[in-house]
MOPAC internal coordinates of N, CA, C and O (Angstrom, degrees):
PM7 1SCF
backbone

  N    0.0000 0     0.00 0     0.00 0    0    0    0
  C    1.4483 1     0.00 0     0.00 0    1    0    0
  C    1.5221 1   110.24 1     0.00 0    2    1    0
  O    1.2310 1   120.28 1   146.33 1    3    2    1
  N    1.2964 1   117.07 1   -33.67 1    3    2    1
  C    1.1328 1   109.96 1  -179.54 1    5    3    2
  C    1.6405 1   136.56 1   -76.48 1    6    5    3
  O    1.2310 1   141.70 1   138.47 1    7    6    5
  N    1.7486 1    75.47 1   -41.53 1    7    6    5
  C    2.1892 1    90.67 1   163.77 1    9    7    6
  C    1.4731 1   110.54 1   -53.85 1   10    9    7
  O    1.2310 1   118.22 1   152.38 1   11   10    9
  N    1.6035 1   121.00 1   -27.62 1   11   10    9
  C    1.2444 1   115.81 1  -155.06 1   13   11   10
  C    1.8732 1    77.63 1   -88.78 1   14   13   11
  O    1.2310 1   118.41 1   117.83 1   15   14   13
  N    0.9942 1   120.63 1   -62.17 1   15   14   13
  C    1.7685 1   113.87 1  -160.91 1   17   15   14
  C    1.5267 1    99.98 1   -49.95 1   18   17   15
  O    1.2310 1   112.79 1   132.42 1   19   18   17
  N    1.3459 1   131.22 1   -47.58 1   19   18   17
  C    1.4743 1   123.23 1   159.56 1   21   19   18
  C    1.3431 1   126.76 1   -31.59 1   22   21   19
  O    1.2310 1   124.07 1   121.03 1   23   22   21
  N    1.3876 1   109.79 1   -58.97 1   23   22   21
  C    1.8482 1   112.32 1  -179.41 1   25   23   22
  C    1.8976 1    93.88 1   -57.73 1   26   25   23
  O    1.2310 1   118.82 1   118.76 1   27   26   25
  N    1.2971 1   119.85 1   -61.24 1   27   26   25
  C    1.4770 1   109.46 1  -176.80 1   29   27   26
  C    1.6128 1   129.54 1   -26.12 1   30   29   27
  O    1.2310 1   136.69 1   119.37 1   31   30   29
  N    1.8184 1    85.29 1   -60.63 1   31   30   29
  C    1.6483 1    96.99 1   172.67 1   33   31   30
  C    1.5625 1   122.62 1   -41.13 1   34   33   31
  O    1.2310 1   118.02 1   125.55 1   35   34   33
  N    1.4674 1   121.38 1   -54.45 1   35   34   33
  C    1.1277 1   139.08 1   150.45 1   37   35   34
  C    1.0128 1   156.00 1   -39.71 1   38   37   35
  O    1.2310 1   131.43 1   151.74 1   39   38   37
  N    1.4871 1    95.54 1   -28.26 1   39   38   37
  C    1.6151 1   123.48 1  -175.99 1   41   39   38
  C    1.1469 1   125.03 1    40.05 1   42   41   39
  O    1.2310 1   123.61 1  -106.80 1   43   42   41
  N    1.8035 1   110.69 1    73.20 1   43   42   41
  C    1.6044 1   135.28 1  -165.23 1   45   43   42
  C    1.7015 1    82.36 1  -124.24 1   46   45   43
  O    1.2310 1   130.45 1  -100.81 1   47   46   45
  N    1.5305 1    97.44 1    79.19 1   47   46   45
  C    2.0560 1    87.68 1   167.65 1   49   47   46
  C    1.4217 1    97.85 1   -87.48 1   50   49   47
  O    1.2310 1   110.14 1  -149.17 1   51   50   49
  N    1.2410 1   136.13 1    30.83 1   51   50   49
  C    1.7973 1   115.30 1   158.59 1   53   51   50
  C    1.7941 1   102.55 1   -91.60 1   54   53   51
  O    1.2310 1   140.14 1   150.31 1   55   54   53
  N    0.8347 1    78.54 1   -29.69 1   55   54   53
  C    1.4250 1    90.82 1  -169.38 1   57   55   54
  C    2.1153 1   105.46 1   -71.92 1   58   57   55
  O    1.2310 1   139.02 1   142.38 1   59   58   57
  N    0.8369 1    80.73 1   -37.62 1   59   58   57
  C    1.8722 1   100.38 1   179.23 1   61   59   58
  C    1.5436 1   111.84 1   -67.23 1   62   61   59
  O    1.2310 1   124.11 1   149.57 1   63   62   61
  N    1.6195 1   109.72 1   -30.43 1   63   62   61
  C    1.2234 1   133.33 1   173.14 1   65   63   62
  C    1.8168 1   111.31 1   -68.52 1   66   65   63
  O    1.2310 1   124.40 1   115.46 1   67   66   65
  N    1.4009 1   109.16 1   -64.54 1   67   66   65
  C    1.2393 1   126.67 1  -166.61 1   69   67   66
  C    1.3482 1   107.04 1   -80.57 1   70   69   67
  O    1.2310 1   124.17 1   172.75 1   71   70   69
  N    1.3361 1   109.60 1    -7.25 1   71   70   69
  C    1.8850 1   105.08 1   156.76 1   73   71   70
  C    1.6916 1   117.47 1  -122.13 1   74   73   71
  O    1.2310 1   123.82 1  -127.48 1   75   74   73
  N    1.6047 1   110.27 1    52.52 1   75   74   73
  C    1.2020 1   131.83 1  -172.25 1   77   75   74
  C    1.2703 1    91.84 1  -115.46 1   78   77   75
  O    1.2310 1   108.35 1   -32.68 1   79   78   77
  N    1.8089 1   139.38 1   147.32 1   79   78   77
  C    1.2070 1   144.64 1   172.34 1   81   79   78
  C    1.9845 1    94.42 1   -84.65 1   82   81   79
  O    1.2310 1   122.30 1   -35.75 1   83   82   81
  N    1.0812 1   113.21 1   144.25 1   83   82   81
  C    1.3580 1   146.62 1  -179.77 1   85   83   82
  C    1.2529 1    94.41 1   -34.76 1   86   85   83
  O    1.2310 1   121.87 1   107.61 1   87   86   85
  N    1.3472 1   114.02 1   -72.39 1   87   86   85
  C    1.8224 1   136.37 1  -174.66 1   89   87   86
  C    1.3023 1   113.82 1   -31.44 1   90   89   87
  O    1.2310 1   123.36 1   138.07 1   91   90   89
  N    1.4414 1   111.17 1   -41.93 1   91   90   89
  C    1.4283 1   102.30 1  -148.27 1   93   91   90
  C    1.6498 1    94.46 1  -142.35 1   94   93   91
  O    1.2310 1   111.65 1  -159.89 1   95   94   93
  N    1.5060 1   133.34 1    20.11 1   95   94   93
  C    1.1397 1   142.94 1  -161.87 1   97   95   94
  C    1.7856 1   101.65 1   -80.43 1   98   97   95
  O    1.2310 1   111.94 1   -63.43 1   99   98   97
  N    1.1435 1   132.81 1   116.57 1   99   98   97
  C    1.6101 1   134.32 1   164.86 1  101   99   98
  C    1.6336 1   104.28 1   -51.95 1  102  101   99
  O    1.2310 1   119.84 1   -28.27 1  103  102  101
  N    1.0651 1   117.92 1   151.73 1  103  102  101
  C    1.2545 1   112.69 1   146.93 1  105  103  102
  C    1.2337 1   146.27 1   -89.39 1  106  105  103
  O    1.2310 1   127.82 1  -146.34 1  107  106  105
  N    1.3324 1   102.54 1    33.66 1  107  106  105
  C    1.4909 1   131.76 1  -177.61 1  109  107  106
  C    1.3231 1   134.03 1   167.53 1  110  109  107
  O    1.2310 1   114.23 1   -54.15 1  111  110  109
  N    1.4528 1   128.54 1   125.85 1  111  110  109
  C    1.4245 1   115.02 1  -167.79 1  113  111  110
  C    1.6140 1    95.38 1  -109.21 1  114  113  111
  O    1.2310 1   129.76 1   -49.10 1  115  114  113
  N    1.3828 1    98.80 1   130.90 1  115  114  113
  C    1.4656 1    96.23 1   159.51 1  117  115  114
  C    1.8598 1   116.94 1  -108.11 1  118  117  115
  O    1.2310 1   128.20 1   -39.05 1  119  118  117
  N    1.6932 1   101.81 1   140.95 1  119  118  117
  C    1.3657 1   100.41 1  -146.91 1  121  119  118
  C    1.8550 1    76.68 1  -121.78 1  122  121  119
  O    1.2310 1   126.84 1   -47.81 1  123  122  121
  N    1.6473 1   104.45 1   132.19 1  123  122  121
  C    1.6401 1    98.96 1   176.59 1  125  123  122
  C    1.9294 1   105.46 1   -79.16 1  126  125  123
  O    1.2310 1   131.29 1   -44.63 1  127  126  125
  N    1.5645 1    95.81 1   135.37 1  127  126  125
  C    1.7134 1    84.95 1   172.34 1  129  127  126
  C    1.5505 1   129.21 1   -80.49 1  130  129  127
  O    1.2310 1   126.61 1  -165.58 1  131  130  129
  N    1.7625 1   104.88 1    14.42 1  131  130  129
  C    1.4669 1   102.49 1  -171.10 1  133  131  130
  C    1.6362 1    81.24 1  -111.96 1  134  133  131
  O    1.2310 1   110.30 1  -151.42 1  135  134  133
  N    0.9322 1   135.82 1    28.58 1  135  134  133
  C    1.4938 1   127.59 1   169.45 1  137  135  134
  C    1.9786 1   106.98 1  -105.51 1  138  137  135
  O    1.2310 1   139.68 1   -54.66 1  139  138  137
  N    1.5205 1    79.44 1   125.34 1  139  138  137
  C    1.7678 1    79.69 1   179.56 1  141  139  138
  C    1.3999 1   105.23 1  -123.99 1  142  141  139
  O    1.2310 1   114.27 1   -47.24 1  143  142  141
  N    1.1000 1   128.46 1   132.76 1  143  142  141
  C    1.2643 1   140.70 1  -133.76 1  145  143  142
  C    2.0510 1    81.56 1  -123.64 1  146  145  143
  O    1.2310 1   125.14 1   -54.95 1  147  146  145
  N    1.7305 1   107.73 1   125.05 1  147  146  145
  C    1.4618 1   111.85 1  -175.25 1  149  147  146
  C    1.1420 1    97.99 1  -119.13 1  150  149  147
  O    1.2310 1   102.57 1   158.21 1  151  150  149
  N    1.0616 1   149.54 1   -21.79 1  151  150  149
  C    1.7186 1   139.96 1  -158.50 1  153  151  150
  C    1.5188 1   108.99 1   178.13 1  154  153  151
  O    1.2310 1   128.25 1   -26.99 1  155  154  153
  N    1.8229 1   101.72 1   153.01 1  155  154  153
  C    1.5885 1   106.07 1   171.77 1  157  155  154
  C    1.3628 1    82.82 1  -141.30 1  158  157  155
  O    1.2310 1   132.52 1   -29.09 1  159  158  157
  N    1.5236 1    93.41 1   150.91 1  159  158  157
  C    1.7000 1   116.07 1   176.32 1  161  159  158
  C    1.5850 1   105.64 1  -131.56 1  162  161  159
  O    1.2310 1   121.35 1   -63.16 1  163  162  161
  N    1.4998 1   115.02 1   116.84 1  163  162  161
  C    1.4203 1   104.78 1  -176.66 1  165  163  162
  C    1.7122 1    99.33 1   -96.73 1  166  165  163
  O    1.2310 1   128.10 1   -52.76 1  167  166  165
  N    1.3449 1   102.00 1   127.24 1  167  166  165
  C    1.4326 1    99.40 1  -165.86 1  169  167  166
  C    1.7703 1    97.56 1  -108.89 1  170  169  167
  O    1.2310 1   113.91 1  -166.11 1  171  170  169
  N    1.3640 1   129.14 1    13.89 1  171  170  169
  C    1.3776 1   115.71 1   140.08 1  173  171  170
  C    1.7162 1    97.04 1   161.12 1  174  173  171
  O    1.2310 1   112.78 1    -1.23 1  175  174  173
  N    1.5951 1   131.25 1   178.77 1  175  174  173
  C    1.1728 1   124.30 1  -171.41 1  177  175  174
  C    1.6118 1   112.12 1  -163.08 1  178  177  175
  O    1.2310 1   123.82 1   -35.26 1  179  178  177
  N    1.2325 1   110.29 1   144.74 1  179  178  177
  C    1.5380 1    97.95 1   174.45 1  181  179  178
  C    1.6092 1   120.68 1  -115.38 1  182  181  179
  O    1.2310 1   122.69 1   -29.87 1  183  182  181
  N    1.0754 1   112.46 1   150.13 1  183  182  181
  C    1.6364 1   119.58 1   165.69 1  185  183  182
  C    1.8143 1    79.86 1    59.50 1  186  185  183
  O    1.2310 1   127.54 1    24.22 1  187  186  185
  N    1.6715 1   103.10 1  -155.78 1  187  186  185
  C    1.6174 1   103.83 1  -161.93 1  189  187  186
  C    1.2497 1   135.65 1    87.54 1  190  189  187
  O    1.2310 1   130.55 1  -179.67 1  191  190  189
  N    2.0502 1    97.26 1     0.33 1  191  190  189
  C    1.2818 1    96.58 1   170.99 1  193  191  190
  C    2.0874 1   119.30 1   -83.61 1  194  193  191
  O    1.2310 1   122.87 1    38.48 1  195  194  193
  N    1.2051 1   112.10 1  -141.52 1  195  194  193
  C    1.5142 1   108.45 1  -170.63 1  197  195  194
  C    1.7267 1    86.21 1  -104.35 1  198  197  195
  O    1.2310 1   107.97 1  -171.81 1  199  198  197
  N    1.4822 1   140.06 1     8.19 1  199  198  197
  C    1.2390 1   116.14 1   168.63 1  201  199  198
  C    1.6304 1    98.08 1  -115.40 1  202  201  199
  O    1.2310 1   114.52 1  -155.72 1  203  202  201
  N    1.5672 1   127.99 1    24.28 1  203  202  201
  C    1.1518 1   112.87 1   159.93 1  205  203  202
  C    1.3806 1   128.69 1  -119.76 1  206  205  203
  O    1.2310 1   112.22 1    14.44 1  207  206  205
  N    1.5515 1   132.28 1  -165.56 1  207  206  205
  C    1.3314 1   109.61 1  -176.09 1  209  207  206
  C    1.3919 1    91.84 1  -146.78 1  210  209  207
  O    1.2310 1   113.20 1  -126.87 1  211  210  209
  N    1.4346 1   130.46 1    53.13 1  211  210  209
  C    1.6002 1   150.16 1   178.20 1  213  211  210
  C    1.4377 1   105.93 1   174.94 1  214  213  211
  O    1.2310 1   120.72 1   -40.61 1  215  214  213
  N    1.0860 1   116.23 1   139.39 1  215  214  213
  C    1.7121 1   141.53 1   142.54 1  217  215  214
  C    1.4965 1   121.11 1  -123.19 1  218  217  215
  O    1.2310 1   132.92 1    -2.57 1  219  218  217
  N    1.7682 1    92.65 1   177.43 1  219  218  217
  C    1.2770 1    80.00 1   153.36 1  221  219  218
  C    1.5823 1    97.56 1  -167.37 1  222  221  219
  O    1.2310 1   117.03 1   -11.87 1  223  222  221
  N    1.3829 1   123.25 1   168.13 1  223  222  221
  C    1.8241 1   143.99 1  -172.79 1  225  223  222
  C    0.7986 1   112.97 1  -104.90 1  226  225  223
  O    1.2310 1   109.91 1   -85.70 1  227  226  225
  N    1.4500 1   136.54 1    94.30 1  227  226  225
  C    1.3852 1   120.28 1   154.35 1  229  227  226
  C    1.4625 1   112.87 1   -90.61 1  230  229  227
  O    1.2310 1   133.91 1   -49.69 1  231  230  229
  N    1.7818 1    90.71 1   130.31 1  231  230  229
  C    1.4040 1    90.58 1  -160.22 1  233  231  230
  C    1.9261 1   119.29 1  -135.98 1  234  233  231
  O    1.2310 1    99.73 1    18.36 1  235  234  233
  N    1.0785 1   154.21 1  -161.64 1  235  234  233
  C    1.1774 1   149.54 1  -154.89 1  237  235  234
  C    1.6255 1    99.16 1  -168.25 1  238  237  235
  O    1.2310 1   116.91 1   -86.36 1  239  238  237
  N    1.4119 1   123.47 1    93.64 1  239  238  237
  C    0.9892 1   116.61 1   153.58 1  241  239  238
  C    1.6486 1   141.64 1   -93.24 1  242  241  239
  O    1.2310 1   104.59 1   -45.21 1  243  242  241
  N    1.1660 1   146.07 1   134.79 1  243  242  241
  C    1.5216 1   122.24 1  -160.73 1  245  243  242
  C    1.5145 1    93.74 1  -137.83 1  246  245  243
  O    1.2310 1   128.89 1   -36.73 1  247  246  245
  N    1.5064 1   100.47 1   143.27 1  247  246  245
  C    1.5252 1   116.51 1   175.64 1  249  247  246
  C    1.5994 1   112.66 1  -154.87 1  250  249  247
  O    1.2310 1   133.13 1    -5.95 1  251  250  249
  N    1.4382 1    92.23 1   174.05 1  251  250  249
  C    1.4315 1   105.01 1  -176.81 1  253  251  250
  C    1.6629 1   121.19 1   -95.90 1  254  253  251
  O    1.2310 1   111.40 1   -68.29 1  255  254  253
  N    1.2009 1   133.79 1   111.71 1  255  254  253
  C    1.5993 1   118.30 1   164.93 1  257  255  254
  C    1.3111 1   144.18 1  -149.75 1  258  257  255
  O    1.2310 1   115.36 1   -82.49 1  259  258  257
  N    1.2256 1   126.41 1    97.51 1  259  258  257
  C    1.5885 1   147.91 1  -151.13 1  261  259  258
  C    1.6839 1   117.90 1    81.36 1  262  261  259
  O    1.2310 1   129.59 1  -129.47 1  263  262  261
  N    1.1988 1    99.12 1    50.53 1  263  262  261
  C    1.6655 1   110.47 1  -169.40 1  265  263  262
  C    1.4917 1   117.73 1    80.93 1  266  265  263
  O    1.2310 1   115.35 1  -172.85 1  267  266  265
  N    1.3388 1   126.43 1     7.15 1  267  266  265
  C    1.3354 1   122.17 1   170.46 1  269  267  266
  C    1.3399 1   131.75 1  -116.53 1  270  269  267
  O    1.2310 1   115.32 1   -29.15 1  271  270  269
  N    0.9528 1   126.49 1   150.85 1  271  270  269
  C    1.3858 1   113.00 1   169.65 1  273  271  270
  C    1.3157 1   114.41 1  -107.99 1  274  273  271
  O    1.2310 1   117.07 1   -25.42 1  275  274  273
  N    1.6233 1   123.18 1   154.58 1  275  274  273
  C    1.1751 1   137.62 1  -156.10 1  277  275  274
  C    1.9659 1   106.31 1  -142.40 1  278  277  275
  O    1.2310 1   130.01 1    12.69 1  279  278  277
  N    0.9697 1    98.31 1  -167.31 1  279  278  277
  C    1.4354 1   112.85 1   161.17 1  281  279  278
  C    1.7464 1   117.13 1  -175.11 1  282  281  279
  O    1.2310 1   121.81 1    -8.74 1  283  282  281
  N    0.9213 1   114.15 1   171.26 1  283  282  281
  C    1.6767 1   132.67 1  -178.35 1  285  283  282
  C    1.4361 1   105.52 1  -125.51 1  286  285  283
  O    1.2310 1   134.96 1   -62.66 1  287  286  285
  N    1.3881 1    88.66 1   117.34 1  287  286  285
  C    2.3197 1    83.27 1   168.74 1  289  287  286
  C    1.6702 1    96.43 1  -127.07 1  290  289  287
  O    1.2310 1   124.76 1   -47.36 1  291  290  289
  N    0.7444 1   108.46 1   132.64 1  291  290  289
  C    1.4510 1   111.42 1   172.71 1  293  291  290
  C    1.9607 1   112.69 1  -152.25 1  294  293  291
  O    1.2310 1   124.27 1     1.58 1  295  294  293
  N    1.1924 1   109.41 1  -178.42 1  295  294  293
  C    1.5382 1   116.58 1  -169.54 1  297  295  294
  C    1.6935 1   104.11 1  -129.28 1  298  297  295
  O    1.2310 1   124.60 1   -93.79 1  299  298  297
  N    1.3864 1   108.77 1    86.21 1  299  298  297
  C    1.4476 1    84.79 1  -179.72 1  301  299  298
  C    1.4828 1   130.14 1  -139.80 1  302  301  299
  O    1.2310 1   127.19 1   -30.17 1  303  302  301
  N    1.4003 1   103.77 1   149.83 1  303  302  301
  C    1.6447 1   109.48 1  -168.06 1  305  303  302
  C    1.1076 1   121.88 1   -45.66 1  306  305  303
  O    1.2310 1   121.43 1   -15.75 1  307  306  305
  N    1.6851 1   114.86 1   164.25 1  307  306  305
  C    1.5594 1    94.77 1   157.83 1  309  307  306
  C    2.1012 1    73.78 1  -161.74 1  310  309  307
  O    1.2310 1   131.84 1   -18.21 1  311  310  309
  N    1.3687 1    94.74 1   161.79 1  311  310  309
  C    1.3673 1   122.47 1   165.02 1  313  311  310
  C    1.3038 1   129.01 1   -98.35 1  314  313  311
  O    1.2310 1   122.68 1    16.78 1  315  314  313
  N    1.5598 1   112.47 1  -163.22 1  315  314  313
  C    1.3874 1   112.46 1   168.97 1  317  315  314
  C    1.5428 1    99.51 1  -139.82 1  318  317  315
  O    1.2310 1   106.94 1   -64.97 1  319  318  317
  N    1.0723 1   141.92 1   115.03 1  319  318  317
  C    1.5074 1   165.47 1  -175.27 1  321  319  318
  C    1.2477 1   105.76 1  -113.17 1  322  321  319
  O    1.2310 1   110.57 1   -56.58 1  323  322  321
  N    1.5936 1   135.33 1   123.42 1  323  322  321
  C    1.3309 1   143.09 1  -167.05 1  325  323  322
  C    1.7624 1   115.40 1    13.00 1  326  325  323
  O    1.2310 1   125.35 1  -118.39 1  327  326  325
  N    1.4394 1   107.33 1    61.61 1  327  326  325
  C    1.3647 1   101.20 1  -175.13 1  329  327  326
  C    1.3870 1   121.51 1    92.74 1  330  329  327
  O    1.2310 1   123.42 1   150.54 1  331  330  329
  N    1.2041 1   111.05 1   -29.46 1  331  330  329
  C    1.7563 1   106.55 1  -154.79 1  333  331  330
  C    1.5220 1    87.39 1  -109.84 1  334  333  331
  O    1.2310 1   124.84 1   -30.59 1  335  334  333
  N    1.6517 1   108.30 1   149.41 1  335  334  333
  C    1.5121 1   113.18 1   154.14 1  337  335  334
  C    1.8818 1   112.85 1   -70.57 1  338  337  335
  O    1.2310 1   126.07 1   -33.75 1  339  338  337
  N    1.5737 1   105.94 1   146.25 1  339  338  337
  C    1.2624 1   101.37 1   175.31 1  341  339  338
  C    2.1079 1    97.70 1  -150.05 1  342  341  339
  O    1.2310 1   142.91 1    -6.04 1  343  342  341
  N    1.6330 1    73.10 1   173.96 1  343  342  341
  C    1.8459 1    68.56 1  -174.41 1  345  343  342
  C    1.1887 1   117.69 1   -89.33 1  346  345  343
  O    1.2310 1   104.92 1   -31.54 1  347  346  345
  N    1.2887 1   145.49 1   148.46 1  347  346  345
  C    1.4716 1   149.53 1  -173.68 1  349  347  346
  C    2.0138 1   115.03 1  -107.36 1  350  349  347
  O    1.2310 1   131.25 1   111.92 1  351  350  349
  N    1.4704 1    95.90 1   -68.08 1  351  350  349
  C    1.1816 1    94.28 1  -168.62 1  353  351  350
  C    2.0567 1    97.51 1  -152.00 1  354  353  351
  O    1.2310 1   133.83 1   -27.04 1  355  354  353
  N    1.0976 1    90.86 1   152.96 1  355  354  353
  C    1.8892 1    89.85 1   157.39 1  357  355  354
  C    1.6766 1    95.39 1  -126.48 1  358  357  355
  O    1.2310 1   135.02 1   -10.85 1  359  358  357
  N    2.0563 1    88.55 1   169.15 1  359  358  357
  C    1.3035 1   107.92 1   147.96 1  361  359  358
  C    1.5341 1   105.72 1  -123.98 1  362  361  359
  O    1.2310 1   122.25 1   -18.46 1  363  362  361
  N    1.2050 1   113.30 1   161.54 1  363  362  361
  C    1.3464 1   143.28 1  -171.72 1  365  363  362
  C    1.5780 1   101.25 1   -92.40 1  366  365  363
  O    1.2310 1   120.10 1   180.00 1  367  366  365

């Protein structure tokens, strides 16, 4: 969750791509460049350890965009795809 809120900040959508689960992957993220991404708060998570093969983040993201500030809270999945955790789905 966190590499992924990093690539955002940055706006590395290959990278945003290649930690997308197979299933449900866009074929393209479009990332706004006036969005500045200030903080993540992981406000708690389940399973996700190394003997499972699902979690999930509920999480609090907050940013800046066109003079305002905002935030993102959402709950979201992620799997395990050849080894690696990746993201699946959120809820809002």
């Amino acid at each position: 969750m966190r590499s992924r809120y990093s690539a955002f900040a940055v706006g590395d959508a290959p990278y945003l791509l290649r930690t997308w689960a197979a299933a449900s992957r866009p074929p393209g993220v479009d990332l706004d460049p006036g969005m500045r991404w200030t903080g993540l708060d992981i406000l708690g998570t389940t399973a996700g350890s190394a003997f499972h093969t699902e979690g999930t983040v509920d999480f609090r993201a907050r940013y800046r965009l066109r003079g305002q500030d905002g935030e993102q809270r959402a709950n979201s999945r992620f799997v395990r795809e050849g080894g690696l955790w990746v993201y699946l789905d959120a809820r809002a």
